[in-house]
C-alpha positions in Angstrom: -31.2 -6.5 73.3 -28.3 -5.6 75.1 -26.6 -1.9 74.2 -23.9 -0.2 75.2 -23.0 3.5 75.6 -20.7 4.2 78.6 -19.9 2.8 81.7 -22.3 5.5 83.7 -25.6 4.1 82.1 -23.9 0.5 82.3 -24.0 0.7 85.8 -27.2 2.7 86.1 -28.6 0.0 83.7 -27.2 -2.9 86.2 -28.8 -0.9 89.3 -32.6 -1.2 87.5 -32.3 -4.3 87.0 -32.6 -4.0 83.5 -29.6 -6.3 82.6 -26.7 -8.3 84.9 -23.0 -8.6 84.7 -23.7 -12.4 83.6 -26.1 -11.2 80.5 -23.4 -8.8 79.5 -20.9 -11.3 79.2 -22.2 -13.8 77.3 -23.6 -11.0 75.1 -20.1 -10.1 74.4 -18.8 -13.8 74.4 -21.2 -14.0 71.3 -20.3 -11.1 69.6 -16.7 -12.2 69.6 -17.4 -16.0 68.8 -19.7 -14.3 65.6 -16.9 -11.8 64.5 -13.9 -14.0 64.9 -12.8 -13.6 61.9 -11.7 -10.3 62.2 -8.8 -11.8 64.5 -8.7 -9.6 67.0 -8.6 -12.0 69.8 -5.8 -14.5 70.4 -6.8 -16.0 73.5 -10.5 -15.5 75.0 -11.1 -15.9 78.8 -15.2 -17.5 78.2 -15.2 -19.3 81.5 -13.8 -17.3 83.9 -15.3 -14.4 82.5 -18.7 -16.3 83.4 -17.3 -16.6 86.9 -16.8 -13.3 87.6 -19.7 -12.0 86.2 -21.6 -14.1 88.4 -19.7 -13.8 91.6 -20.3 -9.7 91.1 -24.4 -10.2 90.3 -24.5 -11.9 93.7 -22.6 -9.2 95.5 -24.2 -6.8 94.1 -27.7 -7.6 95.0 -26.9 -8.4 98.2 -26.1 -5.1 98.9 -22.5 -4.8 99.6 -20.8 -1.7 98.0 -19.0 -2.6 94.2 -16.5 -1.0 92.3 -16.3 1.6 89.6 -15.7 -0.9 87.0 -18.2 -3.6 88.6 -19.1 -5.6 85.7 -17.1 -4.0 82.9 -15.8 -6.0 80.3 -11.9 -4.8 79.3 -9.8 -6.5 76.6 -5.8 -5.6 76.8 -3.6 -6.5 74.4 -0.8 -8.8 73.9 2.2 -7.0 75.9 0.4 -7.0 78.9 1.0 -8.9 81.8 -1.9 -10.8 83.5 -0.9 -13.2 85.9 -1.6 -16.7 85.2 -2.3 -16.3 81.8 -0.7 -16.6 78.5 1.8 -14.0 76.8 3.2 -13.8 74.4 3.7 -10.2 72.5 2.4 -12.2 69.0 5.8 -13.8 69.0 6.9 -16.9 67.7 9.7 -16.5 70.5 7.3 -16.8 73.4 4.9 -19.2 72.3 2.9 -20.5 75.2 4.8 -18.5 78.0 2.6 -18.0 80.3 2.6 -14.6 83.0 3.7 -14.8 86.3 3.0 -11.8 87.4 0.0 -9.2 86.9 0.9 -5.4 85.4 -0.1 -2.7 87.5 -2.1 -1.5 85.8 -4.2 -4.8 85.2 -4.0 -4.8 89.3 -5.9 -1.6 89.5 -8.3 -3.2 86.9 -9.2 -5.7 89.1 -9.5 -4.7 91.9 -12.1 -1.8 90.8 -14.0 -5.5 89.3 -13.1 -5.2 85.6 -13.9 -8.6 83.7 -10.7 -8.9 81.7 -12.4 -11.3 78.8 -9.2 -11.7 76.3 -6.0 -10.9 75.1 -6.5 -8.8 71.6 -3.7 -9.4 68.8 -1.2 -7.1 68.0 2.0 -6.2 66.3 4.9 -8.7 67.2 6.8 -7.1 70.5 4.2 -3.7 68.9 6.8 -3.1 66.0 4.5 -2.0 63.3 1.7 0.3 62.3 -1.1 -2.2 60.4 -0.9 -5.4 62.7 -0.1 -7.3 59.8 3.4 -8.4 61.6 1.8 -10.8 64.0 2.4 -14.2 64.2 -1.5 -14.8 64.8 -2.0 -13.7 61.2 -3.4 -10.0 60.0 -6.2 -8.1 62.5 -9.0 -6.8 59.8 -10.6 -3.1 60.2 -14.4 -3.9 60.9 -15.5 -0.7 58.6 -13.9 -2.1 55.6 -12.3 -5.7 55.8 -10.1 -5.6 53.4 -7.9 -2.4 55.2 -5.9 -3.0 57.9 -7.2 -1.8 61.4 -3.7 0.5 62.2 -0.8 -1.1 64.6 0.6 -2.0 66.7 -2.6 -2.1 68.8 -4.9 -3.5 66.2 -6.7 -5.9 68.2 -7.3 -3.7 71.0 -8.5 -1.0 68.7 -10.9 -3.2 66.8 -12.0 -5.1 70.1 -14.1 -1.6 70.8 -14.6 -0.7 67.4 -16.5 -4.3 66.8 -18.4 -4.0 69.9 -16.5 -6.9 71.4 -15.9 -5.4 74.4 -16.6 -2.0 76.8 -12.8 -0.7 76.3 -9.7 -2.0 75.9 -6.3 -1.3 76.5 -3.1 -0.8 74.4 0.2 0.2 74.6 2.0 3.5 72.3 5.4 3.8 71.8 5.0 5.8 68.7 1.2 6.1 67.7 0.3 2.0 68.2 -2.8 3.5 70.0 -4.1 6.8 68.2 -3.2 5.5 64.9 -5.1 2.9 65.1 -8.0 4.7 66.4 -7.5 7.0 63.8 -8.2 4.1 61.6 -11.0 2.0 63.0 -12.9 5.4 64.1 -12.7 5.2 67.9 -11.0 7.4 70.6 -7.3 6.6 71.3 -5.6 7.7 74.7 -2.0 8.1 74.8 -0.8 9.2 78.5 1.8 11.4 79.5 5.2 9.3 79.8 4.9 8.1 83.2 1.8 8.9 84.0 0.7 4.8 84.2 2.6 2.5 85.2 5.3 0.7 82.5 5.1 -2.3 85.8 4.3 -5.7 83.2 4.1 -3.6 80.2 6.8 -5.9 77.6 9.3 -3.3 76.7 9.5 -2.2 73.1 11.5 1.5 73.8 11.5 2.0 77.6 12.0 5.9 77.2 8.7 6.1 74.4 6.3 3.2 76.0 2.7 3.9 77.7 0.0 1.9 78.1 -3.2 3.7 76.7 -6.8 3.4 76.5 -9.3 2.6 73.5 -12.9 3.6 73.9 -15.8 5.3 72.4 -16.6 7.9 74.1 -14.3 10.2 76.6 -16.3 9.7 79.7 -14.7 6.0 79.4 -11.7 6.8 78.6 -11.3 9.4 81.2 -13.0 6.7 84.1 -10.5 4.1 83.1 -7.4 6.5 83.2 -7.9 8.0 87.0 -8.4 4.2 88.0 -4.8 2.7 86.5 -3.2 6.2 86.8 -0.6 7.2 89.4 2.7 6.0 91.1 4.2 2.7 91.8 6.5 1.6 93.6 7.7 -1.7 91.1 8.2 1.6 88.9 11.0 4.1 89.3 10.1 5.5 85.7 6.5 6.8 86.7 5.2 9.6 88.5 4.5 10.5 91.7 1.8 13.5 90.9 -1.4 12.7 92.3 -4.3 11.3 89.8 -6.7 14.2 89.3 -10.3 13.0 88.8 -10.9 12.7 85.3 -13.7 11.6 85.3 -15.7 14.7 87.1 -13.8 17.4 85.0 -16.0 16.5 82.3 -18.5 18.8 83.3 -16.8 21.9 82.4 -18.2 23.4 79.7 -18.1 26.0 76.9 -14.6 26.9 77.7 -12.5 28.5 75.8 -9.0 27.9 74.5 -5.9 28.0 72.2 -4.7 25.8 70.1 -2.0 26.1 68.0 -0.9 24.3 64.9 2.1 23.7 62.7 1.7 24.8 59.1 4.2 22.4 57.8 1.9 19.5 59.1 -1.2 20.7 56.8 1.2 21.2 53.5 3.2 18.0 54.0 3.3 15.9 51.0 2.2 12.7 52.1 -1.0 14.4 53.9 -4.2 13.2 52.1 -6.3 16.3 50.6 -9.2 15.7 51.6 -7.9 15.0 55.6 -6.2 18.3 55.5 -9.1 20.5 54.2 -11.4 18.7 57.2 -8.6 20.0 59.5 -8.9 23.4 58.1 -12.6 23.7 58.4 -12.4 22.5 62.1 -10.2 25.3 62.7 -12.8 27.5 61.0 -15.2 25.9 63.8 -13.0 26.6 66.5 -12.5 30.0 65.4 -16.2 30.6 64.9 -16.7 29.3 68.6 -14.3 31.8 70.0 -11.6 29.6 70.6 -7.9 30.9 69.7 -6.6 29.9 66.4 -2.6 29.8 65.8 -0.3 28.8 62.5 3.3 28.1 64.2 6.3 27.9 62.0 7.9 24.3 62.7 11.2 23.4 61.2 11.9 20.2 62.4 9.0 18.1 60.6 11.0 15.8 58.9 13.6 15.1 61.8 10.9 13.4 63.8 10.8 10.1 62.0 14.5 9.5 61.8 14.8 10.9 65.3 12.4 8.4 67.1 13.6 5.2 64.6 17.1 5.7 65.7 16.1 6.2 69.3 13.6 3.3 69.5 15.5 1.0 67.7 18.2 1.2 70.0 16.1 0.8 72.9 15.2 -2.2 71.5 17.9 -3.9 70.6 18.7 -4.1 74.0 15.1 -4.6 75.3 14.9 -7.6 73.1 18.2 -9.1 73.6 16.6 -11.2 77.3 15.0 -13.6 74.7 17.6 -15.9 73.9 15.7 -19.6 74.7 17.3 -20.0 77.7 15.3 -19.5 80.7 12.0 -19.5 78.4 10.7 -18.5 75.0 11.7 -20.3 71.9 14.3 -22.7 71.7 15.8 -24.3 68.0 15.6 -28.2 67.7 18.5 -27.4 65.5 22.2 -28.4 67.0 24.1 -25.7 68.5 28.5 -25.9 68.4 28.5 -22.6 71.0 26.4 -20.0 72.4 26.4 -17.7 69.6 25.1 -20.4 67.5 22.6 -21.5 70.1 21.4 -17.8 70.2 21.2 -17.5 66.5 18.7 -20.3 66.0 16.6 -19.5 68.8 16.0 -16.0 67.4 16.2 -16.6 63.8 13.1 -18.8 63.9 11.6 -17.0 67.0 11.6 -13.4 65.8 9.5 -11.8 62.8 11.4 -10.0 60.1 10.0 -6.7 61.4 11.4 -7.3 64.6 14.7 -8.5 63.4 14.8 -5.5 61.1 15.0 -3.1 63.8 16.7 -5.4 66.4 19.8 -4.7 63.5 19.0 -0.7 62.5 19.3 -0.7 66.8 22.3 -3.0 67.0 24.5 -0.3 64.1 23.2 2.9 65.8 24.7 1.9 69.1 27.9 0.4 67.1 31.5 1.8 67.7 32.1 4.7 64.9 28.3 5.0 64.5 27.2 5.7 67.9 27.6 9.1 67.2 26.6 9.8 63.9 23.4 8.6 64.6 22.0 8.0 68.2 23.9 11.2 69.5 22.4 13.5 66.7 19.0 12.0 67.7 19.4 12.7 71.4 20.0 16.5 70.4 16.9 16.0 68.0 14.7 15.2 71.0 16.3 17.6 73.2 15.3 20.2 70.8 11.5 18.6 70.6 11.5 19.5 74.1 12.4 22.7 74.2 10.3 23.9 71.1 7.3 22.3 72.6 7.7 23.7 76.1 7.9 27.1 74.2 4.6 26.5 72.2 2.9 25.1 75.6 3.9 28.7 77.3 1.4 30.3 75.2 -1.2 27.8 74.3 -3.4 25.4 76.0 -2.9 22.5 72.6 -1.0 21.0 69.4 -4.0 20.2 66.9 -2.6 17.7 63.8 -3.2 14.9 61.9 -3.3 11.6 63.5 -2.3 10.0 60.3 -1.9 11.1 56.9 -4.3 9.1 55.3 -7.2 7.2 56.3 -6.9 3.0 56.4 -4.6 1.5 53.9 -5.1 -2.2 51.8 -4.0 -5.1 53.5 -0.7 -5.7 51.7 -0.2 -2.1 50.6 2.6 -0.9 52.1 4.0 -4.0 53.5 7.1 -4.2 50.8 7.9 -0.7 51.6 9.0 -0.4 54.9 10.4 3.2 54.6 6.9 4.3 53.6 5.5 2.3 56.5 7.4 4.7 58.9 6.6 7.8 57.4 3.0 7.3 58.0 3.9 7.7 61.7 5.1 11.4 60.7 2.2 12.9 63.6 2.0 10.2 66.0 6.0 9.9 67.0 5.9 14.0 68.1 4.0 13.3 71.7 6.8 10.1 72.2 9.5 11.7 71.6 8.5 14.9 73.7 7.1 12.6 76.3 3.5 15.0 76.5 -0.1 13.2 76.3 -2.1 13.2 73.1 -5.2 11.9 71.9 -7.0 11.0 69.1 -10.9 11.9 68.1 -12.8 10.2 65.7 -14.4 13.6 64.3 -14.7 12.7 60.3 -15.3 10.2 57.4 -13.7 10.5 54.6 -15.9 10.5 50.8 -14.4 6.9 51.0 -16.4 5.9 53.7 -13.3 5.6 56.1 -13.3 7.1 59.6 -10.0 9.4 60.3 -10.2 12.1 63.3 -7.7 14.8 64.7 -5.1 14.5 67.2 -5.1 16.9 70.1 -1.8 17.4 72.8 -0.8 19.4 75.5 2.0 19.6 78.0 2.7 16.8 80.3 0.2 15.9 83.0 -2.4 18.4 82.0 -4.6 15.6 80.9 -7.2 17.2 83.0 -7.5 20.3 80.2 -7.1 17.3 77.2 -10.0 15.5 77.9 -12.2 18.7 78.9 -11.0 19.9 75.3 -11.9 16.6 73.6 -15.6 16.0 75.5 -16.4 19.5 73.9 -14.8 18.8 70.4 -17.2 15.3 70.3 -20.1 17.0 71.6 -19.7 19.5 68.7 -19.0 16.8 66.7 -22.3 15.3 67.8 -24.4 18.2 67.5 -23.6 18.7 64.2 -24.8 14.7 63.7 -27.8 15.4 64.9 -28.7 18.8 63.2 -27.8 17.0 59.9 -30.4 14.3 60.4 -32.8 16.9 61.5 -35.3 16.9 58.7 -35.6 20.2 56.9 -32.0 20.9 58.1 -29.5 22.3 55.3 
């Protein structure tokens, strides 16, 4: 029976023999078709996926030299680009546009032989935290069915969680890839701004967007990053810093570092007990493993929120104003007397109330006699993110917080509330706004029976130190796994 680990003994498994890329496939091809339910596919790519797989059996027995993802079966969600192949950001409004073009970052993919199997369900244009704003229907969270999996990236998220696939990618503009993680128990990438490619990415909030990774382990996620990593030219946004390899930093070991921590994020109101005394005993850990241990004073907790809303609606109202059912998308059967009218159809019945809902906080923040009330102030705000965590990365290596405050919520449960809704990104929005990489480890389960990790940050493009810091947090994590089990063990 057909297991999967990592992409190392993937490969290593592929070079024995023991398995093919063919096998593989239709492995996961079943595993989807059995778990469909869970809706975290929209379109699924069976027959070409068969193709490739047996194009890259035959070249690699005959010898020729193969990629570093020969044979690895990726699932990206529904914002990216893939030429030739439908899009449609789970929006009414682009219903059966299909891609001209491929993102960058889906280039590099395929070119190192990825086998792109599906497009995963997600958040309409990623506006939401539960991926219950779709227009494909809700995503369920394979641990408990009747939570939601986290948003906007809930289909990528539980694509990996429900062994449908090797990895997967997503896209974060506010925590729409560790939050969702968080929630189905997996780890959750979020780049430094820039640091991939934004090239065929759908814009939600050009300034907050990255594409990031979903996997289960950090070797994968680390392989996967220094292969779509690094500059481009159909991108003036991204950087031009070379890729570090990733991958091979891994095997640093037993270092040690310091990690700091805002108090205010352990005593804030909405944090779920039993998540913040976890926190506290892994700083207990850390401490105990001579790692550096440091309370920071942070006074601008509950300026985040209202901060990045302002910001990233406004982004988005004019990101979103392209769809209007001319050139493609949605267009009303209803009659039009003008333009406006003609507009107002198209988008009324193309767009979700999510996405309208911010499309109009967006539309008054950039409004005459508002502009500065509101998006101004929340420039400053972010300026001041900057400068406070620059200060904080001058004398320590990480940020350690929540990724959410509380585990996975009810289907349904927040859904009337949307205030609430945004609130629960109170830890995620921090890297986005400050534009620094941050990831999220699936370290705990709560007495529930729900998974929920910590999220770990640095300064921008230091992912090297991130993911050396994150391979030796799961290891601990794993030790302690196995010690546990160990009969006799107390």
């Amino acid at each position: 029976m057909f297991e999967y680990t990592s992409i190392d003994k993937y490969h290593l498994a592929l070079a024995q023999g023991e398995t093919s890329c063919i096998e593989t496939v239709r492995h996961y091809l079943s595993t989807i078709e059995s778990k469909k339910h869970l809706n975290a596919f929209i379109h699924v790519f069976e027959d070409e996926a068969l193709k490739k797989a047996a194009e890259f059996d035959t070249k690699r027995r005959s010898g020729k030299p193969i990629g570093k993802l020969h044979g690895v079966v990726v699932a990206i969600k529904d914002v990216i680009c893939y030429k030739d192949h439908r899009l449609s950001a789970a929006s009414a409004i682009l219903k059966d546009f299909t891609s001209l073009y491929s993102a960058t970052a889906i280039e590099k993919l395929l070119v190192e032989e990825a086998i792109i199997v599906g497009v995963c369900n997600c958040d309409e244009f990623a506006m939401g935290s539960t991926n219950e704003n779709s227009v494909y229907g809700n995503v369920l969270n394979a641990a408990d069915e009747t939570r939601v999996p986290g948003g906007s990236s809930g289909g990528s998220a539980v694509a990996v969680q429900a062994e449908l696939c090797m990895v997967s990618l997503g896209s974060d503009t506010g925590g729409s890839v560790r939050q969702p993680a968080d929630f189905c128990g997996i780890v959750g990438l979020k780049p430094t701004y820039g640091r991939i490619s934004r090239y065929g990415l759908i814009a939600y909030a050009s300034s907050f967007d990255q594409i990031g990774i979903f996997a289960n382990n950090i070797e994968d996620v680390s392989m996967i990053l220094e292969i779509i990593a690094g500059a481009d030219d159909y991108d003036s946004t991204v950087s031009q810093q070379p890729v570090e390899r990733f991958s091979g930093a891994l095997k640093a070991k037993n270092k040690k570092f310091r990690f700091a921590y805002f108090k205010e994020t352990l005593e804030h109101p909405s944090l779920d007990n039993e998540i913040a005394d976890r926190i506290k005993e892994l700083f207990d850990e850390l401490k105990n493993d001579g790692h550096e241990i440091t309370s920071l004073s942070f006074e601008y907790l509950d300026y985040i929120v209202p901060a990045y809303y302002i910001l990233t609606t406004a982004e988005a109202s004019s990101n979103l104003s392209r769809y209007d059912g001319v050139r493609y998308g949605h267009r009303s059967a209803k009659q039009s007397n003008d333009l406006t009218e003609f507009y107002k159809h198209n988008r009324s019945e193309g767009f979700g109330k999510e996405v309208k809902r911010r499309i109009m906080l967006g539309t008054f923040v950039l409004s005459t006699g508002y502009y500065d009330a509101y998006f101004t102030k929340a420039q400053k705000v972010r300026r001041k993110l900057v400068e406070k965590t620059a200060l904080v990365f001058s004398h320590h290596d990480f940020i350690l917080m929540p990724t959410s405050p509380s585990v996975a919520f009810k289907i349904g449960e927040k859904s009337g509330d949307p205030i609430a809704m945004y609130l629960a990104d109170i830890y995620t929005v921090f890297a986005n706004l400050t534009g620094i990489p941050g990831i999220s480890l699936p370290l705990f389960k709560h007495s529930n029976g729900m998974p929920f990790g910590v999220q770990l940050m640095s300064k921008q493009f230091n992912e090297v130190s991130l993911l050396q810091a994150s391979q030796q947090l799961m290891d601990s994590k794993n030790t302690l796994e196995r010690l546990r089990n160990t009969p006799g063990h107390k």
